[in-house]
C-alpha positions, 0 to 999 in steps of 0.5 A: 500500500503506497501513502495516502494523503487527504488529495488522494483519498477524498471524503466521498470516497471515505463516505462512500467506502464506510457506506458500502461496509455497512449497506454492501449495496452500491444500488442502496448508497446511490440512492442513499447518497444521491450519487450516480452508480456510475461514480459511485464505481469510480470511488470505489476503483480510486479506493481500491487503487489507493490501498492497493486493495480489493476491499470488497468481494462481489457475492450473490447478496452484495458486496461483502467487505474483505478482512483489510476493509474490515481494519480501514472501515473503523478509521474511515467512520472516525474520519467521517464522523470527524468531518460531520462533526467540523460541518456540524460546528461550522453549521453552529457558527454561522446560525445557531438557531439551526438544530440537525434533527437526528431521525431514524426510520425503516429503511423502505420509509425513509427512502423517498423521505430526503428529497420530499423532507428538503422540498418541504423544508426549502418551501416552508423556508425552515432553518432545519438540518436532518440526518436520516438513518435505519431503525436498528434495536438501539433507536429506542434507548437513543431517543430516550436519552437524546442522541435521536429526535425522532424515531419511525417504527413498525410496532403490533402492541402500542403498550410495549413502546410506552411502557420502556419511558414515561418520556417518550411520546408514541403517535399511530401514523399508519395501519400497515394491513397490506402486504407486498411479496418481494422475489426474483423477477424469474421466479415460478410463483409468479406463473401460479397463484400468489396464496399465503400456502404457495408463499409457505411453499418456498425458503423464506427470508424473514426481514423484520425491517424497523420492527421495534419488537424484533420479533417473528414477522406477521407471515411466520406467526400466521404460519405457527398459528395455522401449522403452516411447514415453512422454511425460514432460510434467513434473518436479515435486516437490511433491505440492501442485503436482502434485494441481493440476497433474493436475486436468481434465488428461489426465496421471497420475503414479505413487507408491508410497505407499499414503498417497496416499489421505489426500491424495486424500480432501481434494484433490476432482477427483482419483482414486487406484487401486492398480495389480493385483499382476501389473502391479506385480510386472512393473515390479520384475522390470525395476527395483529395488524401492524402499525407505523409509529413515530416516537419522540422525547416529550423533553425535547424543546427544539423549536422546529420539532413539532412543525417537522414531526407534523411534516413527516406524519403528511410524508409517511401517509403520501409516500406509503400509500 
């Protein structure tokens, strides 16, 4: 590996590179980032030319980082979270009455969110900076003690988010009673018809993306209820890996985000369908119907707070359904 100096090895790269180790989707950063795919492979190639390096092995599922990321993706991070951390103190300077909103939301919620949020925020003429990032199982304890402003979460029981701190304000935005099969675009179900029993019939990826239980999704529950055989191949998280991972493979999985549909347009090889009525009104007579909360601190004071949760709660009605 040669020298690296700052001229070599640019903060979009950085971003880029520390994006890529925790997505392993170059479609997802594109989008997330708002940078052109084809420049996002060009960071990536400078990168590699730098460390003298692959960084990352092309896999069936994304991109998956090797053992020398793994060593350059902590000191990338602290890099970047430096370089945030200058921009969010120059920030300060010039306009104190500016606050950076940290949100958190399911990754197929907050995809069309930051275009649609700086609209409103630009036509609204708000001094409001945000930073928008996945819902992971710590989000909770993060609004509690601050560190995030306002939290987006799917929840089947309102009792269990109030009960974790007197503190936190718990608002319904949206019953999630629909349901949106995800698989290869060659797949054979889609030549039969699409039941809950023909679902059950091939592996399923469960992908409990900003469940704030973490528990079994809705189809896996229906399925033990109903002693229904099914194949849980994999638990993943990240809507990223799981697009790559149901690529050219015989697994589906099952959201109830209508907003999947954005994500399928720039993800090729994938197909998304809405299952009938009758198949999801089936399911939630055996299961709870979901629902799309937003959480907050009742401490927080900030003065924009309440105009950009009113704000969110329009997005989330807009872009879901």
């Amino acid at each position: 590996m040669r020298d690296i100096s700052y001229s070599d090895l640019d903060l979009l790269s950085i971003n880029i590179l520390v994006n890529l180790y925790e997505n392993k989707s170059a479609t997802f950063v594109s989008n997330k980032l708002n940078v052109p795919a084809p420049k996002i492979s060009r960071c990536l190639k400078h990168a590699r030319e730098i460390f003298g390096n692959e960084l990352f092995i092309r896999k069936k599922y994304g991109l998956v980082p090797n053992e020398f990321a793994g060593k350059v993706y902590p000191i990338a991070k602290q890099i970047l979270e430096c370089s945030n951390s200058l921009q969010q103190l120059n920030g300060e300077a010039i306009a104190d009455n500016i606050h950076n909103f940290e949100i958190v939301a399911p990754d197929l919620v907050s995809f069309p969110f930051p275009k649609m949020l700086l609209t409103s925020i630009r036509d609204a003429g708000k001094d409001v900076n945000f930073n928008i990032s996945a819902w992971n199982k710590s989000s909770l304890d993060h609004i509690v003690s601050g560190d995030i402003d306002i939290g987006i979460c799917c929840s089947k029981a309102i009792d269990n988010l109030e009960s974790i701190d007197d503190n936190l304000a718990v608002l319904p935005l949206k019953k999630l009673n629909k349901l949106f099969l995800i698989c290869d675009e060659k797949h054979p179900i889609l030549k039969e018809e699409i039941t809950l029993e023909s679902i059950a019939k091939y592996p399923y990826v469960n992908s409990n993306v900003g469940d704030a239980e973490q528990r079994m999704s809705a189809f896996q529950e229906y399925c033990y209820r109903r002693k229904i055989p099914l194949n849980t191949e994999m638990d993943l998280n990240g809507v990223s890996s799981l697009f790559e991972y149901l690529r050219q493979t015989n697994a589906v999985a099952l959201l109830p985000y209508s907003s999947i549909y954005n994500m399928i347009n720039t993800t090729p090889g994938l197909h998304a369908c809405r299952l009938a009525e009758v198949e999801s009104d089936r399911l939630y007579m055996e299961v709870k119907v979901p629902t799309l909360y937003m959480i907050y601190n009742k401490n927080n004071h900030e003065a924009n707070l309440q105009w950009l949760t009113e704000k969110i709660q329009g997005l989330v009605h807009s872009a879901l359904h």
